[in-house]
N, C-alpha and C positions, 0 to 999 in steps of 0.2 A: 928820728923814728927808725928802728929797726925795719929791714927787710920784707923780714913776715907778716909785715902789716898791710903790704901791697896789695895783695890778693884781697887784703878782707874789705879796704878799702874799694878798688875795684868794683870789687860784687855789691858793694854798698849803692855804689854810686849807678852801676845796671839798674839796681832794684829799685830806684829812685824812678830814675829816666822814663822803664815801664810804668811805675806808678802814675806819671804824671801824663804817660800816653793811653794809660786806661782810662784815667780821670778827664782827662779831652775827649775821648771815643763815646764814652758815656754821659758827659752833655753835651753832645753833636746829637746824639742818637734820643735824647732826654726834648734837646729842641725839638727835632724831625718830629718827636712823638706829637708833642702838644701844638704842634701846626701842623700835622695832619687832621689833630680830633679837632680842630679849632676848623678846619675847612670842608665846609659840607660835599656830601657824595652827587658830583652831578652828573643824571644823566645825560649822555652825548646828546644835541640836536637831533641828530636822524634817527635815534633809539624814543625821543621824545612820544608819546600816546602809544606807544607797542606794549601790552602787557595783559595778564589774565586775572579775571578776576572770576573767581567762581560761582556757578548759580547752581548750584545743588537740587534736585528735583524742580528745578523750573520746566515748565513746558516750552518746547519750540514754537515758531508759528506754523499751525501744518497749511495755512494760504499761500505760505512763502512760494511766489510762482518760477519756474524755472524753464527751461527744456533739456530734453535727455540726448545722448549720443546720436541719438534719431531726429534730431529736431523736435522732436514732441513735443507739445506743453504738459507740463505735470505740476507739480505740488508737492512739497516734502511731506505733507499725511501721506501722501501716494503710498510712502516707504514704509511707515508705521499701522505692522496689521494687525498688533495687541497679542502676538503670540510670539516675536522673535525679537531678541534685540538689535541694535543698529552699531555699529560703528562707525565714526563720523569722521570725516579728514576734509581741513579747509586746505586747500593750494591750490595756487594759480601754474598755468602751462607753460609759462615762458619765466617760470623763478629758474636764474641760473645756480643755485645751489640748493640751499634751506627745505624748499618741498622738495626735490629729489629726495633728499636726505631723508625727512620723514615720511613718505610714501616708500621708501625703499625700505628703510626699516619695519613699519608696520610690515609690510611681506614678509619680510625674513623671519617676523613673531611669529606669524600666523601657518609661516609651513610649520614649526615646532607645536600649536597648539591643537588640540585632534578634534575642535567641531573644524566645520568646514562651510565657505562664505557660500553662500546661497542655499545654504541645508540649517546650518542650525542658527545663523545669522546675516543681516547683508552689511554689507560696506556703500559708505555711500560720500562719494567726493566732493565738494562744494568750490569751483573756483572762485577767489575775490578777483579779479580779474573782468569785466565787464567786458573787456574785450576780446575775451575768449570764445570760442564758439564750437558747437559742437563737434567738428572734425576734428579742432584740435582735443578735444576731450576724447574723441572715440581715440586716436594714438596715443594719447597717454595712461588709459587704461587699457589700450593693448601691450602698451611695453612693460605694465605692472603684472599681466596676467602672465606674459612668459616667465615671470619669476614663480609663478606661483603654478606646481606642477598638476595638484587636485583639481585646478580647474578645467581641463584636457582640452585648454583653448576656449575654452565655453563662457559664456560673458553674465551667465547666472546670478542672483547675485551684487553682481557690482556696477553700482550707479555712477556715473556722474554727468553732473549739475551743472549749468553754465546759466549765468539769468544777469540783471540790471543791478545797479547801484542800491537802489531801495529795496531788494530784497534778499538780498548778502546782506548789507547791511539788519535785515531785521533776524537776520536769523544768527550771525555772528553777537548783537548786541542780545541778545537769547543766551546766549553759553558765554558772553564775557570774553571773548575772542577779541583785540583791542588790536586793531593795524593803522595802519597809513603809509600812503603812496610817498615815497620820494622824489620829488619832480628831476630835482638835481643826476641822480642818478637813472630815472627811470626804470624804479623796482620799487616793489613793497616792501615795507619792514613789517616784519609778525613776527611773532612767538611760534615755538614748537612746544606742539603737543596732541595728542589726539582724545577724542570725547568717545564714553560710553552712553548711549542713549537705550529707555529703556522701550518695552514694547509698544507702548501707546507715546513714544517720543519727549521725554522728562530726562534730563541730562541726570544719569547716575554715578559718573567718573570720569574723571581726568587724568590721563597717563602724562609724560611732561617729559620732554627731552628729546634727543634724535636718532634712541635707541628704546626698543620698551622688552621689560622679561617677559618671556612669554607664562612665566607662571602669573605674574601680574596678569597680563590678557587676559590667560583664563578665569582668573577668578573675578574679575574686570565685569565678561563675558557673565559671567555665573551669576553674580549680583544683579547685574543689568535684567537678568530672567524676570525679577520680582517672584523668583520660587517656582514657574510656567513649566513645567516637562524637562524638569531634570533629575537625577539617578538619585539614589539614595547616597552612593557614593561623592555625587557632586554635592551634594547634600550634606554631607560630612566633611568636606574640604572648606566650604563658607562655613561654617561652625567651629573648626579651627585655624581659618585665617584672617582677619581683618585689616581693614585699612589705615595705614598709617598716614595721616597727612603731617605729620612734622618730616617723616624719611621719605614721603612721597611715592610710597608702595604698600604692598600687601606683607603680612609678619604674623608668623605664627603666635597663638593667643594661650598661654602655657598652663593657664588656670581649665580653659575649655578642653584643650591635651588632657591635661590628669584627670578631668570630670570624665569625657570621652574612654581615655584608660580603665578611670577603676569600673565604671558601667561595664565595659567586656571581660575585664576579671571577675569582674561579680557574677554574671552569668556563664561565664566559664566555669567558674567553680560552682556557681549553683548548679550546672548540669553534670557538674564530675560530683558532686554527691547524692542529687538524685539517683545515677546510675550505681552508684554505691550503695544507695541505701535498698533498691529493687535487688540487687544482688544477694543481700545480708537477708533481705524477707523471704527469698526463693530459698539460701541455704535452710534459715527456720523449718521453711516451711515442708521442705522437700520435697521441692516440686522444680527444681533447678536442672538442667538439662542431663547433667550428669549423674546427677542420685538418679533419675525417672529412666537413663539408657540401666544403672544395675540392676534394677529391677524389673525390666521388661520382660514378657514373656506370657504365657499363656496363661488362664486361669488355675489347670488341673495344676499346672507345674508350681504356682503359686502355695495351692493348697497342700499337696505331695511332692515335699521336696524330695530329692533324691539322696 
């Protein structure tokens, strides 16, 4: 065999090699596949009962007994006065991560969104934690307020809750909120996320995560109203946003846009031809500001011109 056949050979023999190492790569990866789908997704042990499950306009219990930073005995109606909505945050004082995390972010929303907690809504804390008590709640919602600059230190506004086993639990099992204590560890495992409740205390939103937009908040906040003393302009923001529960936020609604749209052209232009059409009647009529100045002037001078 001639020379020049070497090369062709050669690359022949490469292009084999690779074939046969794709062909292995791809039922390696071919297996992997169908005993992954062949082995079911199992939750960890300690992740086991943690999860949320939604209760959309369900009512809370407003007997759920508590006490406030003060010791006080109260009641979560306490909170609910039919005219303001509620923001709801479960976590306990001594979670070393998880509630930091979502008590620090809700703050971080709430400076960016323009009500303000004790004016146009309250915030209200619920420890799962039984063994929390209210000093240590009054420091934990001191260390949220210094984030929080509108509050000028002032504790208006912001509740938090510390009460017994049976009445966390009636109010978490209320909004679907699903924990469990880890012995092992000595911490709770929960879900993040925070609840909009509305004036009279009816769960209207679920925010989810350990970050929330604050355009979400807002409009969160705005729906929660049930429509109570808000702008016209806020009024016009729920009209073109609604809620996504598959992306798990709020999303402009582009059919309500253009209805929105051509409603202000229309009256736009309906008033730029009104004022067009008064204009065209004035010229007729000659009674338009300019025709009525060249002809002003006295009677005689009307009668006897010059």
């Amino acid at each position: 065999m001639s020379s020049s056949a070497a090369p062709f050979r050669t690359l022949c023999a490469m292009a084999l090699l690779a074939c046969i190492a794709l062909g292995a790569g791809l039922a390696r990866a071919q297996a992997w596949r169908e005993q992954s789908e062949g082995t079911p997704n199992v939750t960890p042990p300690e992740l086991q009962g943690v999860d949320i499950v939604e209760h959309l306009g369900r009512p809370l219990p407003r007997d759920a007994a508590f006490r406030d930073t003060d010791g006080k005995a109260v009641t979560l109606g306490d909170y609910f006065d039919g005219r303001r909505p509620t923001l709801l945050v479960f976590a306990y004082h001594t979670c070393p991560m998880l509630c930091s995390l979502v008590l620090d972010a809700t703050v971080k929303s709430l400076n960016l969104v323009p009500w303000t907690v004790g004016d146009e809504f309250d915030l209200v804390s619920i420890s799962i934690d039984p063994r929390d008590t209210p000093e240590t709640a009054t420091k934990k919602r001191g260390s949220l307020i210094e984030g929080y600059p509108r509050a000028r230190g002032q504790t208006k506004g912001w509740h938090f809750l510390v009460g017994n086993e049976e009445n966390i639990r009636k109010v978490t099992s209320a909004v679907g909120f699903q924990y469990r204590y880890d012995a092992r560890q000595k911490q709770y495992a929960h879900p993040a996320a925070i609840y909009l409740l509305t004036p009279h205390g009816n769960v209207a939103r679920y925010l989810y995560g350990i970050t929330y937009d604050p355009a979400d908040l807002r409009l969160g906040l705005l729906e929660a109203t049930e429509g109570r003393s808000i702008s016209t302009k806020e009024r016009l923001l729920l009209y073109c946003y609604h809620y996504d529960p598959q992306g798990k936020h709020y999303s402009l609604v582009a059919m309500n846009v253009m209805r929105l749209g051509g409603a202000v052209t229309m009256v736009v232009l309906g008033s730029f031809l009104a004022v067009m059409w008064v204009r065209e009647r004035r010229r007729r009529d000659g009674t338009s500001p300019l025709v009525a100045a060249s002809f002003a002037g006295t009677p005689k001078q009307r009668s006897h011109p010059t």
